[in-house]
Phi, psi and omega in degrees: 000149203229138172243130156226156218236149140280168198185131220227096184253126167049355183112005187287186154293134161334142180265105171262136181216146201265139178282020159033128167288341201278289207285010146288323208267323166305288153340316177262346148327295192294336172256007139256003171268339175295306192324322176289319170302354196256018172254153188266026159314296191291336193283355185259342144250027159292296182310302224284357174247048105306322182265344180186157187255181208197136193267173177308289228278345183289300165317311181331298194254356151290322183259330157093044181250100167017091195312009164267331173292327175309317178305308202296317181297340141324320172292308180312302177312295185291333156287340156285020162067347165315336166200177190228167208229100165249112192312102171247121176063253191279325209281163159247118199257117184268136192227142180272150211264319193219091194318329180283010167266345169292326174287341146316320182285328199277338156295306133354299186281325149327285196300332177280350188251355151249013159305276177311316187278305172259057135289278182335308173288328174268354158291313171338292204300338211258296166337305192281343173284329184258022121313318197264000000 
């Protein structure tokens, strides 16, 4: 069975592209690896097993989060494969699985901080028109 998606630009004729079962399965990698970005708990401990990697009770007390939400959120991660679990002794110590989703995030955030900056300039324009 062949799926195809429309895609409707400005008003133009429609863009047609053929669904793939491989360019599905790939679409739903990529909307569980968001899904997992979408709490902001996780994006915090993503940054922070950037910088070292920290077992639960270490993150527990860096982040001031409740040692079970630190657990579940961990889980979420490691089941998207986002960071990985390595047995040291008693402990288990969490490691980010691929340093290029902290450039991802910092990219995100890029877009978003020029986001805010012309939010912030059409308030300006607008104070200021109702000054004049």
């Amino acid at each position: 069975m062949q799926v195809y998606m429309y895609i409707r630009i400005f008003e133009r004729k429609p863009f047609r592209m053929e669904i793939t079962p491989l360019h599905q399965e790939v679409t739903n990698l990529h909307a569980e690896v968001c899904s997992a970005l979408a709490d902001p708990n996780r994006i915090l401990i993503l940054y922070a097993l950037s910088e070292k990697p920290y077992t639960v009770s270490d993150l527990t007390t860096a982040l001031g989060l409740p040692q079970p939400t630190t657990s579940r959120h961990l889980k979420v991660l490691r089941d998207r494969n986002l960071v990985k679990a390595t047995r040291q002794g008693m402990n288990v110590e969490y490691s980010l699985d691929d340093l290029r989703l902290i450039e991802a995030l910092d990219l995100l955030r890029g877009v978003m901080r020029d986001r805010i900056t012309h939010r912030a300039s059409l308030v300006e324009e607008y104070v200021e028109s109702k000054q004049a």
